[in-house]
C-alpha positions in Angstrom: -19.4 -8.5 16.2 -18.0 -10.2 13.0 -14.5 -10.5 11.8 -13.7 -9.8 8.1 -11.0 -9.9 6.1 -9.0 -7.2 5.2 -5.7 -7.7 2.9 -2.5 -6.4 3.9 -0.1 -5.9 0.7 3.5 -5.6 1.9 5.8 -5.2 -1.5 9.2 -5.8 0.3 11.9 -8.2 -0.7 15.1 -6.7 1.0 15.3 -10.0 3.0 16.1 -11.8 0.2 18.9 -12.9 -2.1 17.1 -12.5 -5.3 15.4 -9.9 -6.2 11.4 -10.0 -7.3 9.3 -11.0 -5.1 8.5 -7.7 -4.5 6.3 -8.2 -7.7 4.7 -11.5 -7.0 1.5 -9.5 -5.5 1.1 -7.5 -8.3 1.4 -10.8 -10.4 -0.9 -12.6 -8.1 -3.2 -9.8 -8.5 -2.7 -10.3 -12.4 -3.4 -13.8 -11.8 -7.1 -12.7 -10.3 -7.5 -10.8 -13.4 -6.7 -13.6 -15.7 -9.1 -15.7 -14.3 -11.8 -13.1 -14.4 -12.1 -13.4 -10.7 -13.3 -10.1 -8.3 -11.4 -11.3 -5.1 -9.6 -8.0 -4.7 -12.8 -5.8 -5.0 -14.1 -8.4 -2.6 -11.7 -7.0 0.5 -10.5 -3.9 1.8 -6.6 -3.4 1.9 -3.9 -1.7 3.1 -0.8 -0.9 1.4 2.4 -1.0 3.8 5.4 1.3 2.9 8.3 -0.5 1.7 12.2 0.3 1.6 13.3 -1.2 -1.4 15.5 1.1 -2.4 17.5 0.2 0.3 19.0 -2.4 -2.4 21.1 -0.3 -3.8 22.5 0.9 -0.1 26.1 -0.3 0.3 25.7 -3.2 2.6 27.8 -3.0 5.7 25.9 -6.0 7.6 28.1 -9.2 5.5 25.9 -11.6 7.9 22.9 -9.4 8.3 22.4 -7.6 4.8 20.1 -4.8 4.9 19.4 -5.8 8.4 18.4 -1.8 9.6 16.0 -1.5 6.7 14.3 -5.1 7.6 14.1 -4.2 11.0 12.4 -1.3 9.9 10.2 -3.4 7.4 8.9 -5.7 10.0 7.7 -3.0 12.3 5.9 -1.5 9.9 4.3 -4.7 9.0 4.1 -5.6 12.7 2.2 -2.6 13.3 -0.1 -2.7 10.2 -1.4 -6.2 11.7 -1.5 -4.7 15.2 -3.9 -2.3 13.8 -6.3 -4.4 11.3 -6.6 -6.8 14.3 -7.5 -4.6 16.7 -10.0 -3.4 14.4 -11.3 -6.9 14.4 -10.2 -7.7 11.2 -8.9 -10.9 9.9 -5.0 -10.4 8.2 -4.7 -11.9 4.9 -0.8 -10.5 4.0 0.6 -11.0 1.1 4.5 -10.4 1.3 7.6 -10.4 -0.4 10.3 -12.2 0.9 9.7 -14.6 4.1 11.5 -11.6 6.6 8.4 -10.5 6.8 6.9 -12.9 8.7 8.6 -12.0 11.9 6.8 -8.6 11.5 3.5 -10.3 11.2 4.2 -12.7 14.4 5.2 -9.2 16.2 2.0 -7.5 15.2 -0.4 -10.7 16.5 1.6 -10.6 20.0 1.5 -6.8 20.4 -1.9 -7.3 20.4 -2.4 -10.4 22.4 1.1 -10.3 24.4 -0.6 -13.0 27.3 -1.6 -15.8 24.7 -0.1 -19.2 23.1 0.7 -18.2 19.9 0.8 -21.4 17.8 2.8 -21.1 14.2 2.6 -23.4 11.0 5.4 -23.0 8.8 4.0 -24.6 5.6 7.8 -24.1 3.9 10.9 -25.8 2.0 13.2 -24.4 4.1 13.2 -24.0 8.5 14.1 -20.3 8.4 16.1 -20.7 11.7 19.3 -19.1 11.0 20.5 -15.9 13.0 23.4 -13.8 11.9 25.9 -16.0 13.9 24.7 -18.9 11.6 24.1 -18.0 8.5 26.0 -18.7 5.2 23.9 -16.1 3.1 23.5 -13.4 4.9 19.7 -13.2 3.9 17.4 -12.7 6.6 14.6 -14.2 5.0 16.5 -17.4 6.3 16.1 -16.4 9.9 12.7 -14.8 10.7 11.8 -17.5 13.5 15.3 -17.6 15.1 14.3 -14.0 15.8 10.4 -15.1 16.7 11.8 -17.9 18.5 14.8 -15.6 20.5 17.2 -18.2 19.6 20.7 -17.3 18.0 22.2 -20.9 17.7 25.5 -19.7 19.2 26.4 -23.3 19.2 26.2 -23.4 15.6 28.1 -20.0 15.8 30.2 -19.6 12.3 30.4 -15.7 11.3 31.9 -12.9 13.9 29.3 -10.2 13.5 29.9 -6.4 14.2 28.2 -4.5 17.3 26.0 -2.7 14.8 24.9 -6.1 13.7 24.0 -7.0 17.1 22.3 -4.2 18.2 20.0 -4.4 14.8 19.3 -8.6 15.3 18.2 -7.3 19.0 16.0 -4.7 17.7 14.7 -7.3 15.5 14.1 -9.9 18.3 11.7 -7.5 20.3 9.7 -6.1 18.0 5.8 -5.7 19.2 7.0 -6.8 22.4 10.5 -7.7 24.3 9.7 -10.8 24.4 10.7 -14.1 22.4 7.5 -14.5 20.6 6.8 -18.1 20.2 7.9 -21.7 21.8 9.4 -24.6 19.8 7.1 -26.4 20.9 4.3 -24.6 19.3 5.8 -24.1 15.9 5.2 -26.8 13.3 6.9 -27.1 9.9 5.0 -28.8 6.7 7.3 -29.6 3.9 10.5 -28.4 5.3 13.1 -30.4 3.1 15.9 -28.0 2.2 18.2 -27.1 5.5 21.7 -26.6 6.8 23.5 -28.4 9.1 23.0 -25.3 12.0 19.1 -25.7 11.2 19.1 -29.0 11.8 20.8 -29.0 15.0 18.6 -26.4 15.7 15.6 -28.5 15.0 16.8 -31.6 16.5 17.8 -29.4 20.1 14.4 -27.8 20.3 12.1 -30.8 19.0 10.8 -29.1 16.5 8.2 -31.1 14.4 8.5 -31.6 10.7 5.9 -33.0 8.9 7.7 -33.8 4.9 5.9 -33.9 1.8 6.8 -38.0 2.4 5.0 -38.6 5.6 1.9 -36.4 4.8 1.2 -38.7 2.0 2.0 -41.9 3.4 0.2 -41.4 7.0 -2.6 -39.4 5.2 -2.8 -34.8 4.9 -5.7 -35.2 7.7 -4.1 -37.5 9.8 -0.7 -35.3 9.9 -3.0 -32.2 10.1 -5.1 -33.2 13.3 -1.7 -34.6 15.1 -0.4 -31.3 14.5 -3.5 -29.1 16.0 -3.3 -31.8 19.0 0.0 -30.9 19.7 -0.6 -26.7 19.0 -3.9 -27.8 21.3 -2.8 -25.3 24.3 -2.3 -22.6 22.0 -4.6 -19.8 22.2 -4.1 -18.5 19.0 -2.7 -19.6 15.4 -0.7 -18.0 12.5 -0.1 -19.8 9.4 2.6 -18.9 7.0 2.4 -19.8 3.2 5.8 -20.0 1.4 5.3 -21.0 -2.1 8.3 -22.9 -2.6 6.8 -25.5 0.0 5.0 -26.6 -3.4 7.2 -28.6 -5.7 9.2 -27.0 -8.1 9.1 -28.9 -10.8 5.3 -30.0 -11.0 4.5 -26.1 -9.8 7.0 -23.7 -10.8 10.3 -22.2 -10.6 9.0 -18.7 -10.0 10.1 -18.4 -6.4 13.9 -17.4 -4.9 14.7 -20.6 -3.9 13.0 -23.4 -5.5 13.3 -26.9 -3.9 11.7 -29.7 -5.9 9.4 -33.0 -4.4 7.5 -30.6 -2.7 3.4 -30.3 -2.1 1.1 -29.9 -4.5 -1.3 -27.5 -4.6 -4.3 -28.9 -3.4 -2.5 -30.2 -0.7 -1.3 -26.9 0.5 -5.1 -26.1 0.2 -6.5 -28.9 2.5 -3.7 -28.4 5.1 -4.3 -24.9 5.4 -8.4 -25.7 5.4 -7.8 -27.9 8.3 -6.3 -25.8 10.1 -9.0 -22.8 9.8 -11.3 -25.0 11.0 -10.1 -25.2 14.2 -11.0 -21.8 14.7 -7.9 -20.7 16.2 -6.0 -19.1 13.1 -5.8 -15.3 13.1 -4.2 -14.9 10.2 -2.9 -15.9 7.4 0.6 -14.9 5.1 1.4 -15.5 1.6 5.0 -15.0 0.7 7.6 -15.5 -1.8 6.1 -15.4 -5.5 8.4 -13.9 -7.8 7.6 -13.5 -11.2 10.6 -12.7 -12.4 12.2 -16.5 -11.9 9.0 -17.8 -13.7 9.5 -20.2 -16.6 5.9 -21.1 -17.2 4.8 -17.7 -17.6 2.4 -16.1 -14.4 2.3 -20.2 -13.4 3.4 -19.7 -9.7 1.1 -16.1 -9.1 -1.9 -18.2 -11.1 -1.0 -21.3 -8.6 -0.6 -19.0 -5.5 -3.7 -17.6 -6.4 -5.9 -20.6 -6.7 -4.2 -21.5 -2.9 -5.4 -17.9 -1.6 -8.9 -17.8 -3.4 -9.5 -21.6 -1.9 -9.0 -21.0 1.2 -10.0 -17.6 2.1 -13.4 -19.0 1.6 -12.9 -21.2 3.8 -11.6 -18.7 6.3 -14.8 -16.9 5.2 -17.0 -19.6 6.8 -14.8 -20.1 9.9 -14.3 -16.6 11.4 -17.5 -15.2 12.1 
């Protein structure tokens, strides 16, 4: 039987510091219309249910903000691509803030809780803080320190609260009570902006980190079949999409947390192609547009867009 794709839109942005990515489908969606392009009549979708009111919540968790309502977030996103895969879809979710992600990595394990999962964080930032660590408080800086079951107590710098504690375990065993994924089988493209408690982190697990610099000096295939060689016992792979892994300045600001020398776009596409190729990728997450930051108009949901059209035909080809 076939796999096709079916689009899972999850409007949340309560992991983040700024507010409005909760927009950036609806502005990618815009984007399609612009261009006079069908892609979402092409798919079927499924909305998830989001808390964002939780916003205006006073927030008890200093190091963990709104950590109850992501918790809830990700489970509903965990089980939304629980569902569609079982169902033998394909996941293509669009999201939010990055938080989300761990919900997605949940939902792929609940359903196949005895296989390598292999990750490929194509991102600015490493995402590896845990409440103990982090100077923000924003969880969409820590959804693999939760995938990864890794709280960096080392690094330890904030004194959380019980309730805190018990939420950041919730959150670690979502889909399964288990850690999720190895270091060894996460992989970061374009990760340029950490903190010091990241890059210990990074340095302790091995962690590979392919820059913007590297992939252009080695050569985007080269980089790209290194990386699958080393993800080569993995069962299974998920990629994740944040936009600010493209460069701010030649892309856009319309993201929360814009880093500049970043990818371009068609290298984000041909990294991403590579890697459905190898016929291992389950799924697929877009995260992190927000049209409310954008100074070019709809330039990061048009540039997202081009990215998600490119390369779901590609994924087209490669999941039958």
């Amino acid at each position: 039987m076939e796999r096709a794709i079916k689009l899972i839109k999850n409007r949340s942005d309560i992991g983040a510091g700024t507010r409005g990515s909760d927009m950036g489908i609806d502005a990618i969606e815009i984007a399609a219309i612009n261009k006079k392009s069908d892609y979402f009549n092409l798919f079927p979708f499924e909305d998830v249910k989001t808390h964002n009111e939780s916003i205006y919540d006073k927030n008890r968790n200093t190091f963990a903000k709104r950590i109850e309502h992501v918790v809830e977030q990700c489970t509903r996103v965990s089980y939304a691509v629980k569902h569609n895969l079982e169902a033998n879809y394909f996941p293509i979710v669009l999201s939010g803030d990055h938080s989300s992600a761990l919900g997605t990595i949940s939902g792929i394990k609940a359903v196949y809780p005895t296989k390598t999962l292999g990750v490929v964080w194509i991102d600015a930032h490493a995402d590896l803080h845990s409440p103990y660590t982090s100077p923000s408080g924003n969880i969409h800086g820590m959804p693999l320190s939760a995938a990864l079951g890794n709280d960096n107590l080392d690094c330890k710098i904030n004194a959380i609260t019980p309730e805190t504690v018990q939420h950041w375990e919730d959150m670690k065993n979502i889909g399964v009570k288990a850690t999720k994924i190895k270091p060894e089988n996460l992989i970061y493209f374009g990760v340029r902006d950490t903190e010091e408690a990241e890059d210990s982190q990074i340095d302790k697990l091995k962690i590979r980190n392919y820059k913007v610099d590297e992939v252009r000096y080695r050569g985007l295939q080269t980089c790209v079949d290194e990386a699958l060689t080393k993800l080569a016992n993995c069962d299974l792979i998920y990629i994740s999409f944040d936009v600010d892994s493209m460069d701010c300045d030649m892309v856009s600001y319309g993201t929360g947390t814009p880093v500049p020398k970043g990818f371009d776009e068609n290298e984000v596409i041909a990294i991403i192609n590579q890697i459905v190729k190898s016929k291992k990728v389950v799924c697929l997450e877009v995260v992190e547009v927000n049209p409310l930051l954008d100074t070019k108009g709809n330039k990061m949901a048009e540039t997202a867009f081009e990215v998600l059209e490119q390369v779901t035909e590609t994924i087209d080809l490669w999941i039958a």
